[in-house]
FIVEXLUM-77398 format. One record per residue (C-alpha): residue in one letter; x, y, z. Coordinates in pm, whole numbers, plus 50000, padded with zeros to 5 digits. Layout:
<recs>
+------+-------+-------+-------+
! resn !    px !    py !    pz !
+------+-------+-------+-------+
!    a !     X !     Y !     Z !
...
+------+-------+-------+-------+
</recs>
This chain:
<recs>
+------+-------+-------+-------+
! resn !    px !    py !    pz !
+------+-------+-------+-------+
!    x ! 27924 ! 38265 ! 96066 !
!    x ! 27673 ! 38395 ! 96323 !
!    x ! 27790 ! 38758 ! 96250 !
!    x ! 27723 ! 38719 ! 95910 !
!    x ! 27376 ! 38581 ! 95971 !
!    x ! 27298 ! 38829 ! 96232 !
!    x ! 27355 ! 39110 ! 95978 !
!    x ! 27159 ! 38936 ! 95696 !
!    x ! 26884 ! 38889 ! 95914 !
!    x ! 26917 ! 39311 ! 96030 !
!    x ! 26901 ! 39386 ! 95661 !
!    x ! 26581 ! 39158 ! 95582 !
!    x ! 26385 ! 39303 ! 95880 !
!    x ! 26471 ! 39662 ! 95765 !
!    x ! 26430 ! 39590 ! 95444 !
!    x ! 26053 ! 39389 ! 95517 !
!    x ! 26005 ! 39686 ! 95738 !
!    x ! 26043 ! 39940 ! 95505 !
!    x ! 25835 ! 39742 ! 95208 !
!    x ! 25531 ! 39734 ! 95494 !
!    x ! 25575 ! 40078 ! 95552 !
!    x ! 25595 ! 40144 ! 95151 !
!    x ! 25211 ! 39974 ! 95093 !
!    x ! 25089 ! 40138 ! 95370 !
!    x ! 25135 ! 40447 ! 95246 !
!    x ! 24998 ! 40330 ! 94930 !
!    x ! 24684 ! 40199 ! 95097 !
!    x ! 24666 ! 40562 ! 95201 !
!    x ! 24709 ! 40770 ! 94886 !
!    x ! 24474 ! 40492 ! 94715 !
!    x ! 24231 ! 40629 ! 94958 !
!    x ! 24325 ! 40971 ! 94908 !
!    x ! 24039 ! 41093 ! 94645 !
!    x ! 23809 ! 41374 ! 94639 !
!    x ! 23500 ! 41469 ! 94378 !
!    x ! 23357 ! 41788 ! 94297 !
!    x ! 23093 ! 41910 ! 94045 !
!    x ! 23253 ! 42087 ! 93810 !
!    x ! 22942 ! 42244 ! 93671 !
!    x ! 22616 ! 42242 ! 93564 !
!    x ! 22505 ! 42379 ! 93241 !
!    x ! 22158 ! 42459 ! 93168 !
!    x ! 22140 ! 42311 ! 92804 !
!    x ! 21820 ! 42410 ! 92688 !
!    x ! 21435 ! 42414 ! 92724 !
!    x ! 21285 ! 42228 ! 92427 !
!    x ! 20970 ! 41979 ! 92409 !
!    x ! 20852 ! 42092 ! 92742 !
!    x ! 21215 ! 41927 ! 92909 !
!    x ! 21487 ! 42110 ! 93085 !
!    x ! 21783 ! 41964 ! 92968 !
!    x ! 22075 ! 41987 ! 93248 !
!    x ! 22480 ! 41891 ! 93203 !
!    x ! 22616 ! 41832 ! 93489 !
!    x ! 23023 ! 41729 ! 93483 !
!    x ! 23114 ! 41568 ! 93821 !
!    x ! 23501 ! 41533 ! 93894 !
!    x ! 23679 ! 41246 ! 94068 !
!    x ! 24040 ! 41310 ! 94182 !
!    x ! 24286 ! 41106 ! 94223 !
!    x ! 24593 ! 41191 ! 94468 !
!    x ! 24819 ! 40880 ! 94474 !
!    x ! 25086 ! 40762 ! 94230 !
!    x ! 24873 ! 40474 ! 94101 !
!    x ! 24596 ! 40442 ! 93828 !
!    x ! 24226 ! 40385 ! 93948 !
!    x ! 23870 ! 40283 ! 93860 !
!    x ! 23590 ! 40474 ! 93948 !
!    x ! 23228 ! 40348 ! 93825 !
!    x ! 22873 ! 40270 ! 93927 !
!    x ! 22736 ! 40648 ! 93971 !
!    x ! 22410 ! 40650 ! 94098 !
!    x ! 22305 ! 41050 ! 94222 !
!    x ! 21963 ! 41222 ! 94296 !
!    x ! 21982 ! 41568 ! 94153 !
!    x ! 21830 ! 41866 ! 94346 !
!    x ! 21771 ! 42200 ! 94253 !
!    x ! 21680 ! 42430 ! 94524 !
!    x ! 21544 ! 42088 ! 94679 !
!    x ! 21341 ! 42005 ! 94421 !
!    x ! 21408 ! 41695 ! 94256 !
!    x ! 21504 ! 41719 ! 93898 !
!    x ! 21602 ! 41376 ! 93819 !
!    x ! 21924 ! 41104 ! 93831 !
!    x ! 22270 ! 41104 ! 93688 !
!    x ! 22317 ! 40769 ! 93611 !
!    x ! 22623 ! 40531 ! 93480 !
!    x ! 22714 ! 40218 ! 93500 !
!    x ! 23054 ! 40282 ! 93332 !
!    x ! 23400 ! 40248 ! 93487 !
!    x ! 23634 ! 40566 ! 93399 !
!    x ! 24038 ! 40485 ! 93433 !
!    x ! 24180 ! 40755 ! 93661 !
!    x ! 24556 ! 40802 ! 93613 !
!    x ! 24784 ! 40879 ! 93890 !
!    x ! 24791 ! 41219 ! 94007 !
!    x ! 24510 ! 41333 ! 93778 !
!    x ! 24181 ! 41457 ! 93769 !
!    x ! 23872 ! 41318 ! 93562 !
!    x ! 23535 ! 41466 ! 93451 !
!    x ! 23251 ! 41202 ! 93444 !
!    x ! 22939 ! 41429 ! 93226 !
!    x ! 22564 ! 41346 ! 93267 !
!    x ! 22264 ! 41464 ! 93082 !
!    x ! 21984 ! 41535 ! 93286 !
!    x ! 21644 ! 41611 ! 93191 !
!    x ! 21334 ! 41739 ! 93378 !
!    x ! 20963 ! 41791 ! 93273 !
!    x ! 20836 ! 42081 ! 93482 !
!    x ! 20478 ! 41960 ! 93422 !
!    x ! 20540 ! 41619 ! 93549 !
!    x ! 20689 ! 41809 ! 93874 !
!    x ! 20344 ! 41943 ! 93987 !
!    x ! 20327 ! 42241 ! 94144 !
!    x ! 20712 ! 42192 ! 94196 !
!    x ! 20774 ! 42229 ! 93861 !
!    x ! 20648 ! 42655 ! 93858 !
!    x ! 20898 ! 42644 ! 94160 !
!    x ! 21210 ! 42505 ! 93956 !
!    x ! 21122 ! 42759 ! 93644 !
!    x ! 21119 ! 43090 ! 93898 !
!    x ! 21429 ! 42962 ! 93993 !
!    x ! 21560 ! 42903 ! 93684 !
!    x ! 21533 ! 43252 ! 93648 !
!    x ! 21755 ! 43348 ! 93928 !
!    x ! 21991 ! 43038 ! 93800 !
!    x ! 22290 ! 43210 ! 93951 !
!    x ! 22148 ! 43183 ! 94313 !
!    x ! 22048 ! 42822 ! 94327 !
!    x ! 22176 ! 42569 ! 94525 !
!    x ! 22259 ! 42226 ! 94362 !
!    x ! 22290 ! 41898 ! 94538 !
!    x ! 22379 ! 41564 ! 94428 !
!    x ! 22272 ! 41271 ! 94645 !
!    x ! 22400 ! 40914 ! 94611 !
!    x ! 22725 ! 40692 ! 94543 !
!    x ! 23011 ! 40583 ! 94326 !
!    x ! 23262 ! 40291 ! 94330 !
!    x ! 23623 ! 40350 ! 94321 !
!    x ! 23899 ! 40060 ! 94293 !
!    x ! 24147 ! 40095 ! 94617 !
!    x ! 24349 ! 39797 ! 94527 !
!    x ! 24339 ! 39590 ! 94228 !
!    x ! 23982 ! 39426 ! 94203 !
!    x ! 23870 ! 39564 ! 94563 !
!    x ! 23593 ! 39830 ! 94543 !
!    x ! 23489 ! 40071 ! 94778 !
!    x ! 23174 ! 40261 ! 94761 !
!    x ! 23171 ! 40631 ! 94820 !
!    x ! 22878 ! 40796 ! 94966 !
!    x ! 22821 ! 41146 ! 94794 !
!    x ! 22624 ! 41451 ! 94935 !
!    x ! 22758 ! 41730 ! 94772 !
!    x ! 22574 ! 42069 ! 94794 !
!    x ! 22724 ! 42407 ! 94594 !
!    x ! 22560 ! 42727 ! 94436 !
!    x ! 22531 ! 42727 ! 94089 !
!    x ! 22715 ! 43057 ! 94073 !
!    x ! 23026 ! 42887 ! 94224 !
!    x ! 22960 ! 42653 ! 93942 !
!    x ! 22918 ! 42883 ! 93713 !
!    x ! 23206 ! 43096 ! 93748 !
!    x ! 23441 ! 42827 ! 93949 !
!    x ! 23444 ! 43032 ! 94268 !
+------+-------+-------+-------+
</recs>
């Protein structure tokens, strides 16, 4: 009787061990994301307004679905800036996947100042400007546990442009 109990109890500790082992490399992937812009479009210049898309991608690299929500960025072009991507949506992520979140974002170069002169010449050499988006996001890591990611993401708009 003791053998048989010995052995029994081996199997549940490898078997407890292994489960452990199992959700801690879950834990990991969960937390195994990365975001990207994927670009930003000039849309138009209408009404005195510069109307921006910008698509910003959220990756996820584990074998579970996720949440990410709450973006909150500052947009800057060539430091100046331009205005805030905002949504208060949450976007379902499925494993192994990536996911475009789009914002519309508008600027009025007159309400800019003298920045706003600044942000049409470079405008004009749109190829060469640097972008930067500034804030956070919320992603889900386990079921109703949210994290918030800090963002500060800096790219030319040629590598945008042309996915360099």
């Amino acid at each position: 009787m003791v053998k048989a109990n010995f052995f029994k109890a081996i199997a549940a500790g490898v078997l407890l061990f292994r489960v452990i082992r199992y959700i801690g490399n879950q834990k990991r992937l969960l937390e195994a994301y990365d975001f990207n812009i994927r670009e930003l479009r000039l849309l138009g210049f209408a009404g005195g307004e510069l109307k921006f898309n910008l698509v910003f991608d959220v990756e996820n690299r584990s074998g579970a679905a996720i949440k990410a929500g709450l973006f909150d960025f500052d947009c800057f072009i060539d430091s100046i800036k331009v205005g805030r991507a905002v949504s208060n949506d949450f976007i379902d992520i499925q494993p192994y996947s990536i996911s475009p979140v789009s914002f519309d974002v508008r600027v009025r170069p007159k309400d800019l100042g003298a920045l706003g002169q600044k942000l049409l010449d470079a405008i004009g050499n749109f190829g060469g400007i640097q972008v930067r988006l500034v804030g956070q996001f919320s992603i889900e890591t386990l079921p109703g546990i949210y994290k918030t990611v800090p963002v500060d993401f800096t790219d030319t708009a040629q590598n945008l442009l042309f996915n360099e």
